[in-house]
C-alpha positions as CSV (number, residue, x, y, z in Angstrom):
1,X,4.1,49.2,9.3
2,X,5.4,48.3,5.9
3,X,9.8,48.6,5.7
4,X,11.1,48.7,2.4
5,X,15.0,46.7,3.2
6,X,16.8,48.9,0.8
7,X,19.6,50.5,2.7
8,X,18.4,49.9,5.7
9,X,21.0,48.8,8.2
10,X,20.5,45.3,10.3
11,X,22.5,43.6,12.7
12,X,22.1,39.8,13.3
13,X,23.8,38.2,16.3
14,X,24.9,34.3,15.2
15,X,24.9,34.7,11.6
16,X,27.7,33.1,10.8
17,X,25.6,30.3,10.1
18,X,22.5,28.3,10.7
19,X,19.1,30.6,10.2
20,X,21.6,34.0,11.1
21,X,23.3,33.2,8.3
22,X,20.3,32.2,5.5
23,X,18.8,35.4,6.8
24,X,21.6,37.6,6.3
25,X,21.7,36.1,2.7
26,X,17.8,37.2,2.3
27,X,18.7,40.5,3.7
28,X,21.3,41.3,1.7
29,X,19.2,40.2,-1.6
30,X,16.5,43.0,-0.7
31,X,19.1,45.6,-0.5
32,X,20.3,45.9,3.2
33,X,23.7,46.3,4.7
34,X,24.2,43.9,7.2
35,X,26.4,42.9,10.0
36,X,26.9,39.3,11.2
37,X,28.1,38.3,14.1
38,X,29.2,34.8,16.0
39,X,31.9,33.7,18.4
40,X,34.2,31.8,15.7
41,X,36.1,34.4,13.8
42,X,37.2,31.6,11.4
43,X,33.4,31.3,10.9
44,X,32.2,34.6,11.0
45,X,35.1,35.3,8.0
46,X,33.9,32.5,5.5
47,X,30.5,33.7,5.7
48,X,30.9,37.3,4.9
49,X,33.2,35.8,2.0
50,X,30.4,33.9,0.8
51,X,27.8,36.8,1.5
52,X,29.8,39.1,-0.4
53,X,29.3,37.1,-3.3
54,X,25.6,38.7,-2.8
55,X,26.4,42.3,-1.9
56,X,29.5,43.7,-0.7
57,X,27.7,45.7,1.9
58,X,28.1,43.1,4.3
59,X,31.0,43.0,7.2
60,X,31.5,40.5,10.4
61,X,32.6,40.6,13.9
62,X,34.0,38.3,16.1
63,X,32.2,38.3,19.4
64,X,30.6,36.9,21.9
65,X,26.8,38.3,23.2
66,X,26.9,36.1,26.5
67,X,29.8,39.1,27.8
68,X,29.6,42.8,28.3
69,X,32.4,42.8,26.3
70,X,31.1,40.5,22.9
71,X,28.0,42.8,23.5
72,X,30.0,45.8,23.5
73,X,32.3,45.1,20.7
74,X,29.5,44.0,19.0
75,X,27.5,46.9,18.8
76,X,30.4,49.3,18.3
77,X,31.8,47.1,15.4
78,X,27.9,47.4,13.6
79,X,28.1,51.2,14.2
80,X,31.1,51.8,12.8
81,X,30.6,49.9,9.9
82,X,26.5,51.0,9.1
83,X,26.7,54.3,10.7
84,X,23.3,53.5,12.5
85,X,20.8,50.6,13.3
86,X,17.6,50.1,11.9
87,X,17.2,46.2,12.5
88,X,18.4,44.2,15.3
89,X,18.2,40.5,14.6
90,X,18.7,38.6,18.2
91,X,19.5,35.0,16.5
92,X,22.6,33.9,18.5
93,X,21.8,31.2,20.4
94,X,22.3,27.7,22.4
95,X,20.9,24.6,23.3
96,X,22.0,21.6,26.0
97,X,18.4,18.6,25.8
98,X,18.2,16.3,28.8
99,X,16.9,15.7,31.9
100,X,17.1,18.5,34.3
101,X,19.0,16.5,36.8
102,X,21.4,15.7,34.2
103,X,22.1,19.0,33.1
104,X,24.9,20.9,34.5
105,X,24.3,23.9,36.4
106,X,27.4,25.7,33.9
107,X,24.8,24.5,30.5
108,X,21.6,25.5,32.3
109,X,23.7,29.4,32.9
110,X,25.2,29.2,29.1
111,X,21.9,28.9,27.4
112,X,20.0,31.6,30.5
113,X,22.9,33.7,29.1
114,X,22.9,33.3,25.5
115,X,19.4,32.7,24.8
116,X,17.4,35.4,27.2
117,X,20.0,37.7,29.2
118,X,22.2,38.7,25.7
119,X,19.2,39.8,23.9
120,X,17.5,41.9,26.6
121,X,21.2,43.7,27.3
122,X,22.0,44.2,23.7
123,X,18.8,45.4,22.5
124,X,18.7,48.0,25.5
125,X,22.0,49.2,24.4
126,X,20.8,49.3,20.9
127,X,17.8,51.1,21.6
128,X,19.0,54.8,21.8
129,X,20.5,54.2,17.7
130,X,17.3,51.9,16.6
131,X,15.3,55.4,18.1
132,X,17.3,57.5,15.8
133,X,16.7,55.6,13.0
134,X,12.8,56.7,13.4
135,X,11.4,53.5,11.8
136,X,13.4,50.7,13.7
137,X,12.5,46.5,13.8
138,X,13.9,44.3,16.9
139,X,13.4,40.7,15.9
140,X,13.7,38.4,18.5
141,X,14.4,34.6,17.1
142,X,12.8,32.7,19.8
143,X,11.4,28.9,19.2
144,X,8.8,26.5,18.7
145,X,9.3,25.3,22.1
146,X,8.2,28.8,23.8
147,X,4.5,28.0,22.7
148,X,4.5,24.4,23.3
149,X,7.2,23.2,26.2
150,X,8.9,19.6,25.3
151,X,10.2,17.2,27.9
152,X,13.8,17.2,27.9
153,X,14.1,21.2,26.9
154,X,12.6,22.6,30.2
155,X,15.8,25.5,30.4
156,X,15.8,26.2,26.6
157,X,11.9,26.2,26.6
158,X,12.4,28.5,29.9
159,X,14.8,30.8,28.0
160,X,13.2,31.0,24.7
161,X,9.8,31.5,26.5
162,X,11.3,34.5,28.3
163,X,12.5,36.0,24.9
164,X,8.9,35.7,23.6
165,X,7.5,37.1,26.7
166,X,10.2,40.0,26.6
167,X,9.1,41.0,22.9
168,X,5.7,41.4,23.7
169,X,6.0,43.2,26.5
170,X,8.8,45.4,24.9
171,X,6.6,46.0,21.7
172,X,3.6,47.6,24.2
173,X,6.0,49.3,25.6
174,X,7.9,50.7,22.2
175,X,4.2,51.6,20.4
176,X,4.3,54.6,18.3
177,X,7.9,55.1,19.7
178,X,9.2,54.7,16.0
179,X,10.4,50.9,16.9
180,X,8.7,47.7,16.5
181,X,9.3,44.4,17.9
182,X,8.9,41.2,15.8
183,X,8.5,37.7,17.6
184,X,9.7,34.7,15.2
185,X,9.1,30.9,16.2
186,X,11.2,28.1,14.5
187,X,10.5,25.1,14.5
188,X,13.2,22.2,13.9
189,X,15.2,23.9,11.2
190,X,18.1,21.8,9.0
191,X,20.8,24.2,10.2
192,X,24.2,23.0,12.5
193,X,22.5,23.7,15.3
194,X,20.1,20.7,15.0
195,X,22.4,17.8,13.8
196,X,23.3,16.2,17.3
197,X,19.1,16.1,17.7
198,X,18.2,12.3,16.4
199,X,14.7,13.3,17.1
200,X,12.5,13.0,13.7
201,X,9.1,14.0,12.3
202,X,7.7,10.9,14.5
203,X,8.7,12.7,17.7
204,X,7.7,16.0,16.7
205,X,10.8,17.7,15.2
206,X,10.6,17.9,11.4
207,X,13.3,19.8,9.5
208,X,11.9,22.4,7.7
209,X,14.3,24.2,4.7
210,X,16.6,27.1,6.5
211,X,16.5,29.1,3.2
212,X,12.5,29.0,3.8
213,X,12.3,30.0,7.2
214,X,14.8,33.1,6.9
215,X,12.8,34.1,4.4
216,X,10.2,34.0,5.8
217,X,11.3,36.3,9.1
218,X,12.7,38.7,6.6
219,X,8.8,38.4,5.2
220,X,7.6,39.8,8.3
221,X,10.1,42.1,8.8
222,X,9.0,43.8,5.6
223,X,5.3,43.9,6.8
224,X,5.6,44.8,9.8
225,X,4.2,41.2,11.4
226,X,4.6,40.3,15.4
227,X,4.8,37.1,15.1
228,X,6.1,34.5,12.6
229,X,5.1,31.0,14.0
230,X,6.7,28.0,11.6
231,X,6.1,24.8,11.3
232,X,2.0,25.2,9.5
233,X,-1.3,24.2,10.0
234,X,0.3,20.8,12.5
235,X,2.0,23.6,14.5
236,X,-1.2,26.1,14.6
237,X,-3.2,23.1,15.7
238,X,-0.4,22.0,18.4
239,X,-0.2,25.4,20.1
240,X,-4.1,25.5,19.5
241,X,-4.7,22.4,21.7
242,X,-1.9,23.2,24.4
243,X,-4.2,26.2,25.4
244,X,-7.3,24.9,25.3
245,X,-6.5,21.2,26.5
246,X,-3.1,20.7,27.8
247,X,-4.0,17.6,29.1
248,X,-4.2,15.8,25.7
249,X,-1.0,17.5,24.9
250,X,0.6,16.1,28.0
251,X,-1.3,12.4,27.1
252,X,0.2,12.5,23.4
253,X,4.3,13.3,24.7
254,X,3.8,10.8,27.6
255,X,3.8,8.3,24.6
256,X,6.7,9.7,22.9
257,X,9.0,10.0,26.0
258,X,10.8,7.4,25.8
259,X,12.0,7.0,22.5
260,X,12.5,11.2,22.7
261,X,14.7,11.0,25.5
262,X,17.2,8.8,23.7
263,X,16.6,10.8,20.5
264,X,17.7,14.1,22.2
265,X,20.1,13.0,25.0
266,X,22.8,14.0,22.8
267,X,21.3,17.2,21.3
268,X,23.8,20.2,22.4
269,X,24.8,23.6,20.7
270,X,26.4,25.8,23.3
């Protein structure tokens, strides 16, 4: 399925900044209308400032997806200002890195919520309006993480998993239905959400260019892809070798640990 962005109307949850925001930018470039969304109102304003630079077809709302009432209002507020859906972008999302034990039960709910609940409730609500648009995309911004777990990310890998798990299963489902579902897999990304993460290419979390990896998801969007995995030929080999042997995965962290759990005891987003 090729889709030609030109007046096609796309929501994306959390883009007032981070890879939300780089792809609303790409979005808007190829001729969309878009809606952005985040929790921040201050935040969501000074990006659709800066968007509309780009194309003045591009309006925000203030919300929160971890409530039936951010999901609510922000569905309504895209309606009203697209007059239908034809993408849904789940990007909005959270992280809290450490031990288990050490994380609290209200950060392990926060990122369930935000990272796997949201999306499923607000792309069921969207479904009847992505149908009417007769050649629809969900994408559903999952991470690295979901194809490769790391110690001291067992929730978020948990959550983002689920999201993965959720698209696939939701694309079979939606065949020939007139809506496709499009799974994309960032790795470490220079964006806000990653600068509390000391972690670098040694441990495993290079920072790849956000501008490159939103345009890249927009890429797929436009062909009609499933997935999108970043992060190359290391990252191919990495999810590669934790199907086939992950032993030798579980060998090669065990070396890392240490120095990763002080890189990423600090690494929250929520």
């Amino acid at each position: 399925m090729q889709t030609n962005l030109k007046d096609k109307r796309v929501l994306v949850t959390g883009g007032s900044s981070g890879i939300g925001r780089a792809m609303a930018k790409v979005l808007l470039e190829r001729g969309a209308k878009v809606v952005i969304t985040g929790r921040r109102a201050a935040l969501v304003d000074e990006a659709v400032a800066e968007l509309a630079s780009i194309s003045p077809e591009v309006w925000g709302v203030a919300a929160d997806v971890r409530t039936p009432e951010g999901r609510a209002r922000t569905l309504a507020g895209a309606l009203e200002a697209l007059g239908g859906l034809d993408v849904l972008v789940n990007n909005a999302g959270g992280v809290r890195a450490g031990r288990l034990e050490a994380t609290s039960e209200e950060e392990i709910t926060a990122m369930i919520e935000v990272d796997l609940l949201a999306p499923i409730l607000l792309t069921r609500a969207a479904l009847p309006h992505l149908r009417a648009s007769g050649a629809a995309t969900v994408v559903n911004i999952t991470s690295g993480i979901a194809l490769v777990g790391a110690p001291f990310y067992a929730t978020y890998a948990a959550a983002k998993a689920g999201l993965a798990l959720f698209g696939e299963a939701l694309r079979r489902e939606l065949a020939g239905e007139g809506v496709h579902v499009l799974t994309a897999y960032p790795t470490g990304t220079d964006t806000p959400m990653m600068r509390s993460n000391r972690a670098g290419p040694d441990l495993g979390f290079a920072r790849e260019d956000v501008d490159e990896v939103a345009a890249s998801f927009v890429d797929g969007i436009e062909t009609g892809a499933i997935a999108v995995v970043r992060g190359g030929e290391a990252r191919l080999a990495m999810v590669a070798l934790n199907r086939e042997n992950p032993a030798a995965v579980d060998e090669r962290l065990a070396a890392l640990k240490p120095r990763l759990e002080e890189a990423v005891r600090d690494h929250a987003a929520l």
